[in-house]
FIPANU-688538 format. One record per residue (C-alpha): x, y, z; residue in one letter. Coordinates in steps of 0.001 Angstrom, whole numbers, plus 524288, in hexadecimal, padded with zeros to 5 digits. Layout:
FIPANU-688538
[site [X Y Z] 'A'];
...
end
This chain:
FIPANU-688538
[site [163BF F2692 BC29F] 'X'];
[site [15C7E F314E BBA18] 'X'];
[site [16543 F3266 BADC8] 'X'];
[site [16350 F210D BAD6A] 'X'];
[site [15358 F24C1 BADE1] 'X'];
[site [154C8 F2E91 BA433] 'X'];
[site [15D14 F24DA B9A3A] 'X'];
[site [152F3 F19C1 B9E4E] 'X'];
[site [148E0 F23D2 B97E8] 'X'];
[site [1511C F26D8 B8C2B] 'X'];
[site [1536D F1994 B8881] 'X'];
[site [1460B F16C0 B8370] 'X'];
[site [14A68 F07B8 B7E37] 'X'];
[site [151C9 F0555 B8975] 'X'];
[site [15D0E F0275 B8384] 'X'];
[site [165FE F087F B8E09] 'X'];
[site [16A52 F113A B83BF] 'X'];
[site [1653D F1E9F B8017] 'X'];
[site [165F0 F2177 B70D5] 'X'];
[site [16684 F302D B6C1C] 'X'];
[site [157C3 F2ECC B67DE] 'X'];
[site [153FF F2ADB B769E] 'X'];
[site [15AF2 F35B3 B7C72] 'X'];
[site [15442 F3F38 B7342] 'X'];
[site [14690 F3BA8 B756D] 'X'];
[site [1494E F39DC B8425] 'X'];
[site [14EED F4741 B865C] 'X'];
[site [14653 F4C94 B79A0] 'X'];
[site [1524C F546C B73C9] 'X'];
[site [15346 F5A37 B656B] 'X'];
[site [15B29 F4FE8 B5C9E] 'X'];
[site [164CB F5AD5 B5B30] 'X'];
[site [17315 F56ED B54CD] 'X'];
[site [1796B F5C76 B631C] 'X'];
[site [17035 F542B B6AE2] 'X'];
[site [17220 F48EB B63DC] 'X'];
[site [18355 F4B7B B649F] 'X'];
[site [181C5 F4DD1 B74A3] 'X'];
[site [17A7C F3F3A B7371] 'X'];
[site [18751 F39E7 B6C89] 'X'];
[site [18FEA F4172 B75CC] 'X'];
[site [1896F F38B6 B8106] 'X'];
[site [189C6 F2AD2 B7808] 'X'];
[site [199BE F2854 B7B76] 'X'];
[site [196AE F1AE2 B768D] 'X'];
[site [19640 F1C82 B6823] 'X'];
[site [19E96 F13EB B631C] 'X'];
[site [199F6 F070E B6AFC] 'X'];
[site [18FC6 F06AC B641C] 'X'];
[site [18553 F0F1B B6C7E] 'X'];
[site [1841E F198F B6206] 'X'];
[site [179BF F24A3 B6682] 'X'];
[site [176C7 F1C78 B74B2] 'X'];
[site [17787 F20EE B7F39] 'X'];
[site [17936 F16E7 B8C6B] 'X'];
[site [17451 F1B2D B9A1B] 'X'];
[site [183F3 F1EE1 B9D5D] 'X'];
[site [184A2 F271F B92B2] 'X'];
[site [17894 F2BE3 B9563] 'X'];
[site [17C0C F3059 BA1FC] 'X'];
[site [187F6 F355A B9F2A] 'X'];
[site [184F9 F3D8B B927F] 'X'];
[site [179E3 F42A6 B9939] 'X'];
[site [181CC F4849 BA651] 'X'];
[site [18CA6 F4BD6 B9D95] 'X'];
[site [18265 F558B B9636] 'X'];
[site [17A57 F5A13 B9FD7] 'X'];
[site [184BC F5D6D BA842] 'X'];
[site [18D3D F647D B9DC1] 'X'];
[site [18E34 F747B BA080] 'X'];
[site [18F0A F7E40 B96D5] 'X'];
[site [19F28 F7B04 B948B] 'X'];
[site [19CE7 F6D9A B951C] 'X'];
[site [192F9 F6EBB B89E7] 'X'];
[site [19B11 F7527 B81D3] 'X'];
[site [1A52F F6BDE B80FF] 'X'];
[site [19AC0 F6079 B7F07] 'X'];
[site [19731 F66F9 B7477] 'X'];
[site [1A364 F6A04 B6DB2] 'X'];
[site [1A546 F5932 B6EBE] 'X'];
[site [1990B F57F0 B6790] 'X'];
[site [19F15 F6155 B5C40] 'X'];
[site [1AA74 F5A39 B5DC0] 'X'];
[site [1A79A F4D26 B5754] 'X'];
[site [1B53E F4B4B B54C8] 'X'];
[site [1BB2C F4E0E B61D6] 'X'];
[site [1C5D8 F5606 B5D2A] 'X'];
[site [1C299 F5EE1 B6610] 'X'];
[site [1BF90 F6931 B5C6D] 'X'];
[site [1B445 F6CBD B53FE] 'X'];
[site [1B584 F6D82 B459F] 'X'];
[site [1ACB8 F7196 B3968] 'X'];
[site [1A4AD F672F B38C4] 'X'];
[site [1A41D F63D6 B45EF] 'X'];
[site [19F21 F73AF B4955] 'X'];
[site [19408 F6F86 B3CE5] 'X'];
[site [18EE9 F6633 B4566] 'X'];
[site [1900D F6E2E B50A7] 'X'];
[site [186E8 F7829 B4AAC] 'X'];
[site [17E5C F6F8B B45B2] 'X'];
[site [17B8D F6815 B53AE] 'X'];
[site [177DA F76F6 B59F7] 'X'];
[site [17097 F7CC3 B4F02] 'X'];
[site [16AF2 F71C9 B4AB5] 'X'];
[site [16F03 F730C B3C14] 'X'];
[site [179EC F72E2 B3410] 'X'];
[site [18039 F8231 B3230] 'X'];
[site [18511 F86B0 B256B] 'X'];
[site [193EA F8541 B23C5] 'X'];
[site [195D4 F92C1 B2509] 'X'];
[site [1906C F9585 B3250] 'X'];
[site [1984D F87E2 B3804] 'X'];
[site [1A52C F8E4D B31E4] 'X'];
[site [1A0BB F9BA9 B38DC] 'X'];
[site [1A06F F93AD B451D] 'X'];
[site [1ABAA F8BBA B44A1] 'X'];
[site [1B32B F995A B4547] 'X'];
[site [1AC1C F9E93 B4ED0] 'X'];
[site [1B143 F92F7 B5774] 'X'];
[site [1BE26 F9086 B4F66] 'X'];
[site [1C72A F99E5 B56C4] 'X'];
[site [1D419 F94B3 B53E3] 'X'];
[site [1CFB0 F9332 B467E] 'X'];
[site [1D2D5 F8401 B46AE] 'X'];
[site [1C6EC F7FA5 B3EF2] 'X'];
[site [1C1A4 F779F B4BE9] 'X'];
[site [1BA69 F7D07 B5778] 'X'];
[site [1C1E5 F790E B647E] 'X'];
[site [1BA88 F786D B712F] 'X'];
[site [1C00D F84C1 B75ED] 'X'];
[site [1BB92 F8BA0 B69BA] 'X'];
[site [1ADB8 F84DA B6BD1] 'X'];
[site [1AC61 F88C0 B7A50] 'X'];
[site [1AEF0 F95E9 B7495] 'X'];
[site [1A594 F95F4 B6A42] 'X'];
[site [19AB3 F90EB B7405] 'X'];
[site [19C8E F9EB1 B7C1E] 'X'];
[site [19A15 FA44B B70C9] 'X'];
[site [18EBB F9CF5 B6BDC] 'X'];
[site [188A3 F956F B759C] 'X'];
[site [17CFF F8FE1 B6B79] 'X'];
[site [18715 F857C B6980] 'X'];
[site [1847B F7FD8 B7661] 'X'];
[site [1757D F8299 B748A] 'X'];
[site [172F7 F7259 B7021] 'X'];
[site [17AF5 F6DD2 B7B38] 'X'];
[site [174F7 F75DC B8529] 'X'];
[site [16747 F72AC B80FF] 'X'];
[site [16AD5 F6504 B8252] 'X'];
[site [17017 F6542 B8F4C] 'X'];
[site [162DF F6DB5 B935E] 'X'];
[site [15AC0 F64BA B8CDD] 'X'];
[site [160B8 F57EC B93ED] 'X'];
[site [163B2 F5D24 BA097] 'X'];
[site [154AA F61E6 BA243] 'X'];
[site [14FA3 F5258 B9E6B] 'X'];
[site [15A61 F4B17 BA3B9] 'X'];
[site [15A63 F4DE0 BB558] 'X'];
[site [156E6 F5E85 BB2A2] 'X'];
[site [15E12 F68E6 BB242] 'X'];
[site [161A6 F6A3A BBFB3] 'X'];
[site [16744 F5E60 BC1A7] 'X'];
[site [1715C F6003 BB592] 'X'];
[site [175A6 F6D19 BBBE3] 'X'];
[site [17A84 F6709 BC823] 'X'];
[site [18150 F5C62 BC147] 'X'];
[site [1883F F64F9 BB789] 'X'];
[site [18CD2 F6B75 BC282] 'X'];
[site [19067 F5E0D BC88E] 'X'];
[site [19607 F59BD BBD6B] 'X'];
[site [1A01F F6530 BBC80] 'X'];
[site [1A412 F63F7 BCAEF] 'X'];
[site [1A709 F549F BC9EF] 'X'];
[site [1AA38 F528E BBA73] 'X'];
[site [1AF31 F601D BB69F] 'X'];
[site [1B005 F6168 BA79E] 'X'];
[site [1B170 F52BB BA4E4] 'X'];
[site [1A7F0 F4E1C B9AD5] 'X'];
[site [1A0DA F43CC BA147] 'X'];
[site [19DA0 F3BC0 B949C] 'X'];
[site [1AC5F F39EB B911E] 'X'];
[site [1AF1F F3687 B9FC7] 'X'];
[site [1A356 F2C60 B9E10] 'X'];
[site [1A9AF F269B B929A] 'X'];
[site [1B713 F23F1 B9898] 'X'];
[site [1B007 F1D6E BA385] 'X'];
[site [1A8A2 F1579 B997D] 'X'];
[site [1B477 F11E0 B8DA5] 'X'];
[site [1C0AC F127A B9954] 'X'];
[site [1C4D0 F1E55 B8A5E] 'X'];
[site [1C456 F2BDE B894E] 'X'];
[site [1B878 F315D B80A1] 'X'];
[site [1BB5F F34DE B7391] 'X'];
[site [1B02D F386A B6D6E] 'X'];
[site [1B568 F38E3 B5DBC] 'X'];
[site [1B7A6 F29B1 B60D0] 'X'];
[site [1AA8A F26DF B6805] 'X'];
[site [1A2CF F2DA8 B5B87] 'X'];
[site [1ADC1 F292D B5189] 'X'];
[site [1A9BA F18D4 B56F1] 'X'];
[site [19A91 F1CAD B5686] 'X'];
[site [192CE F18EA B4A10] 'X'];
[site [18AE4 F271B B4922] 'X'];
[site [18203 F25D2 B400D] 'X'];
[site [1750F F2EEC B3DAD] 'X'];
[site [16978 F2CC7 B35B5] 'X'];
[site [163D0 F37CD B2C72] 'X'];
[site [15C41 F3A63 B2393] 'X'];
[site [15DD1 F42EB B1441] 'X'];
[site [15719 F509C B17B9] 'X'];
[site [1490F F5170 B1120] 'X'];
[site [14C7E F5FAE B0CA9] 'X'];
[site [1554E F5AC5 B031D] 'X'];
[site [14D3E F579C AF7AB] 'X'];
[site [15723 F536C AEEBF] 'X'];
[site [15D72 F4833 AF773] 'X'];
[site [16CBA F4A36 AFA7F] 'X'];
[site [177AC F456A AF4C1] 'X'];
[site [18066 F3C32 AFA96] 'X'];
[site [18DA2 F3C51 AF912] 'X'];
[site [19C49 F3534 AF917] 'X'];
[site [1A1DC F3BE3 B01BB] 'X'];
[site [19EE1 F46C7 B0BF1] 'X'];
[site [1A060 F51F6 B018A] 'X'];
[site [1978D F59F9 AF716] 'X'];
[site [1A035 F563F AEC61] 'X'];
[site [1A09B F484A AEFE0] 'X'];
[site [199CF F3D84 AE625] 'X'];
[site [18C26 F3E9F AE74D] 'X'];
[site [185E2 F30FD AE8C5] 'X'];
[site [178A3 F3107 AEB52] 'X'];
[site [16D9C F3852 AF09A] 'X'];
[site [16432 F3693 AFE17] 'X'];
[site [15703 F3AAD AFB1F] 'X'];
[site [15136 F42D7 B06AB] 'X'];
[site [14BB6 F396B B1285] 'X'];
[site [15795 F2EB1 B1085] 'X'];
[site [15B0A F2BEC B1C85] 'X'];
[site [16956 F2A4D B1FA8] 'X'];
[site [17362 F25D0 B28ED] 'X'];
[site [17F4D F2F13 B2BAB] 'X'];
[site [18BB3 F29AF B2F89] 'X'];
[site [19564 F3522 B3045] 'X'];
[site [196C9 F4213 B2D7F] 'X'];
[site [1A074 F4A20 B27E1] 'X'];
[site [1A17D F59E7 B22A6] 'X'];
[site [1A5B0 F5C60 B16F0] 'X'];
[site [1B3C6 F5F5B B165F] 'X'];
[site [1B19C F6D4C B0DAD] 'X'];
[site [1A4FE F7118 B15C7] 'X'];
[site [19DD2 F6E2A B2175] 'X'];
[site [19419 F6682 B1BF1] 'X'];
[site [190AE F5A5F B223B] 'X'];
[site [190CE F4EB8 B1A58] 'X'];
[site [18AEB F418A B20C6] 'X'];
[site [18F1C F321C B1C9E] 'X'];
[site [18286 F29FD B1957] 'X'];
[site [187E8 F1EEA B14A9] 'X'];
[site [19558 F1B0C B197A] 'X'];
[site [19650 F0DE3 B0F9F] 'X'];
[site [19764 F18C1 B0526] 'X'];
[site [19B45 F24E3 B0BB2] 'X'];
[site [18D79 F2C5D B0622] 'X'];
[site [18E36 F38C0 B0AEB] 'X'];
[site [1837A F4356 B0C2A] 'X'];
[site [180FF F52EA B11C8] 'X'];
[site [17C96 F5294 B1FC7] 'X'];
[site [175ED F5E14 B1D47] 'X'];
[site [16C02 F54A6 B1566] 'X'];
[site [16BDB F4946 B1F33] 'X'];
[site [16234 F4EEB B2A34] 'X'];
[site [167C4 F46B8 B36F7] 'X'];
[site [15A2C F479C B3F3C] 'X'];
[site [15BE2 F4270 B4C5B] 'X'];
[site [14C28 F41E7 B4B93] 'X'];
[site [14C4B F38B5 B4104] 'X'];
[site [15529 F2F44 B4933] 'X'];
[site [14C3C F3015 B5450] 'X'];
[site [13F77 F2E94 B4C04] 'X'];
[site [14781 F20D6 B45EC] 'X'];
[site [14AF8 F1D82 B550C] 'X'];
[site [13CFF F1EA8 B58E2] 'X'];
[site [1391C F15AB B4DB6] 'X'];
[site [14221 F0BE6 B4F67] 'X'];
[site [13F64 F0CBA B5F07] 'X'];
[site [1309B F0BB1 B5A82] 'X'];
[site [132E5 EFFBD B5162] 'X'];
[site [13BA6 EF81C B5B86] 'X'];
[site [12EE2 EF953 B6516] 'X'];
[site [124D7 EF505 B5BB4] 'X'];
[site [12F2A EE8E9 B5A51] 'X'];
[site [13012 EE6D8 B69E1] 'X'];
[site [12192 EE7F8 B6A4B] 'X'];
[site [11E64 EDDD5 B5DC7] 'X'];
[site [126B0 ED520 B63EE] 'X'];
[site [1211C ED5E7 B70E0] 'X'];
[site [11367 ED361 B6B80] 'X'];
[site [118E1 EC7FE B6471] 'X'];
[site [11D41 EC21D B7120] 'X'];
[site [10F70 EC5F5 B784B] 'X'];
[site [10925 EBE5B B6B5A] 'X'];
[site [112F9 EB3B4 B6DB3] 'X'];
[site [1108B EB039 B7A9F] 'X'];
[site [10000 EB36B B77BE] 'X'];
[site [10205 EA929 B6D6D] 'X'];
[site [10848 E9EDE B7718] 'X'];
[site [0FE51 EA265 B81E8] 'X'];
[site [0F2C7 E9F2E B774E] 'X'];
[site [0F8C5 E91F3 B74D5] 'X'];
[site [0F8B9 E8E75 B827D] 'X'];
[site [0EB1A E924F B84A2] 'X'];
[site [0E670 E8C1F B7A22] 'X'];
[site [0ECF6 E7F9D B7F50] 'X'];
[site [0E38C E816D B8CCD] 'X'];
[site [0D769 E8737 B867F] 'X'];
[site [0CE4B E804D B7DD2] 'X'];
[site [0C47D E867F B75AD] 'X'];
[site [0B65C E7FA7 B776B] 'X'];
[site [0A769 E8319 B7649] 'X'];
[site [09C87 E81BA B7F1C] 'X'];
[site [0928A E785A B7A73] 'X'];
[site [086F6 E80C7 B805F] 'X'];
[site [08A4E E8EEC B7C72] 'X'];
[site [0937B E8B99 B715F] 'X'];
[site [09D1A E953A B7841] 'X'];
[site [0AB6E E9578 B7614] 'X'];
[site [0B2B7 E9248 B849C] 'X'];
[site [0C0EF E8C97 B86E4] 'X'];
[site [0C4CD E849E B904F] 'X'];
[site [0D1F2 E7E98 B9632] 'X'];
[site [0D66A E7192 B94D7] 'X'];
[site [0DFCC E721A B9F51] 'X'];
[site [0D4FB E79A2 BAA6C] 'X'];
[site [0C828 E7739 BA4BB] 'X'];
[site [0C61F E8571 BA390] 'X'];
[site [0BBB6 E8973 B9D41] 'X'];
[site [0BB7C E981B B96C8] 'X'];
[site [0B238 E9E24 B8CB5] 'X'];
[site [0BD80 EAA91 B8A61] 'X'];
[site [0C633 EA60E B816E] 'X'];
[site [0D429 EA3A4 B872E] 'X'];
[site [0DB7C EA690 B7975] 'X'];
[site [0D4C3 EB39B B74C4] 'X'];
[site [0DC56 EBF13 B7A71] 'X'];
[site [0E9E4 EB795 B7753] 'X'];
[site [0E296 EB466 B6962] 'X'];
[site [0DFA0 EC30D B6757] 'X'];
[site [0EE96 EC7E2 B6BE8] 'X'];
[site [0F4F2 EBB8F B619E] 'X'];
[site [0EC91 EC3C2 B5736] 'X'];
[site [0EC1C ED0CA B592A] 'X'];
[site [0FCAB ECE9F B59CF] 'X'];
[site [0FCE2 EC799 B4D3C] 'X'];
[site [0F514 ED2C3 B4685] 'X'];
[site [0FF77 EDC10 B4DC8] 'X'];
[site [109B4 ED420 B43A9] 'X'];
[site [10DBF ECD1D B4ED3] 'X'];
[site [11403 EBF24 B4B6D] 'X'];
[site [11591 EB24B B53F3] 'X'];
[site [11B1F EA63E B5006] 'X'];
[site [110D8 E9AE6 B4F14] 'X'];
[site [10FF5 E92F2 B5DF3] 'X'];
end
């Protein structure tokens, strides 16, 4: 099957599992905050314990579901992936993040509260998925990120082609079911409710204080300006975010570094790099093969080691009365040899011992 070759290639330490940093390389997509959501979207496993993984039936599923979504379909995908909630409407902060996963950046509070009633017919507060289909007429940049995407995966994962037929395909035999919540009832036996899947997961992102912040930031009690200040980060602390909350007056974001103590601090200071996870990944990956490859030169000097013994058992070392050369011979053959039978394995024991390379004593 193609899509099990492709995960076989994405799965680059074969452990039948494909983590957000493999599929990123693999494809070679942007770490963009919408990319990185449509990953999550596709991970229905979060809370046993397979955060950010994705297995080859996930895989398979997340990928058809995607690449097979049209224009309507899309649109509703991405209203779930405002919709962290699942209320099944968007609110303020939710259309902050929203902006900030197509542009790319955080907007000024002003120009979210200009959009928010734009969409915000009824006046409500909330966006509903009506008033979002609407708004997407309107201003189809919204979709831009998610068709891009689609393009982007479709053209590196069977061609384009290929996805064209089985959108059509899928329309005629599946009709507007989405096939990832179908997937998961076949899976769990339950209906997918995606505010309890992420609510169960343990989402936690690493960051770091921005360098253009020469000051440090504060950190704070709560998530609020006028809450106790308690310390300050200098710039380059790296931190751990565990949740995030806006403010309750304004749409700032405010994330939770240290849950122990509820320290709270201004996202717009935290700079959550999907780079710098993938640089750490690649060290860690690089690390765990200098390990594999240590140890397998310890067992190479190991068994080197044991092989010397034994030959040294066999061969003894004499010297011919004549010439005064150096030969060997065996005491269990009587064969004579004037190359010595212990150099090359001598040379390996060494050069592995300078290479920090330790053996127990045989």
């Amino acid at each position: 099957m193609k899509l099990y070759k492709v995960f076989e290639s994405i799965d680059v330490d074969q452990s039948r599992s494909i983590t957000l940093e493999e599929f990123f390389d693999h494809f070679n997509l942007d770490f963009t905050p919408f990319a990185e959501n449509c990953f999550k979207q596709m991970d229905v496993d979060k809370g046993m314990g397979n955060n950010l993984s994705l297995d080859f039936p996930e895989f398979f599923v997340g990928i058809w579901n995607y690449c097979t979504m049209n224009h309507d379909f899309l649109v509703k995908f991405a209203f779930d992936l405002f919709d962290h909630d699942g209320s099944g409407n968007i609110d303020k902060h939710e259309v902050h993040q929203m902006l900030a996963m197509v542009f790319g950046k955080r907007k000024p509070n002003k120009q979210v509260k200009n959009l928010l009633e734009k969409m915000d017919k009824d006046k409500s507060g909330e966006v509903s998925l009506e008033e979002w289909r609407d708004m997407n007429r309107r201003a189809q940049s919204l979709l831009m990120p998610a068709h891009d995407l689609q393009m982007k995966l479709r053209e590196r994962v069977c061609g384009r082609v290929y996805w064209e037929h089985a959108t059509r395909a899928r329309l005629n035999k599946m009709g507007k079911k989405d096939l990832i919540e179908h997937f998961f009832y076949l899976r769990t036996g339950q209906k997918l409710d995606r505010k309890a899947v992420a609510e169960s997961a343990v989402m936690q992102k690493q960051g770091i204080v921005s360098l253009d912040v020469p000051v440090g930031i504060d950190v704070h009690e709560g998530a609020h300006e006028e809450d106790n200040k308690v310390r300050v980060l200098e710039p380059g602390t790296k931190v751990i975010v565990y949740e995030e909350r806006p403010d309750a007056k304004t749409s700032d974001m405010w994330f939770l570094i240290a849950p122990d103590k509820r320290e709270w601090v201004k996202s717009e200071f935290i700079k959550l790099d999907a780079t710098w996870l993938k640089h750490h990944a690649l060290i860690q990956r690089r690390l765990d093969r200098e390990q594999q490859i240590k140890e397998q030169q310890k067992k190479i000097t190991e068994e080197n080691t044991q092989k010397l013994l034994k030959l040294q058992q066999n061969w003894v070392e004499a010297r011919d009365p004549k010439t005064k050369r150096k030969y060997w011979y065996n005491v269990n053959s009587n064969e004579t040899t004037w190359k010595n039978p212990f150099k090359n394995l001598q040379k390996q024991i060494k050069q592995a011992k300078a290479d920090g390379i330790v053996i127990e004593d045989l």
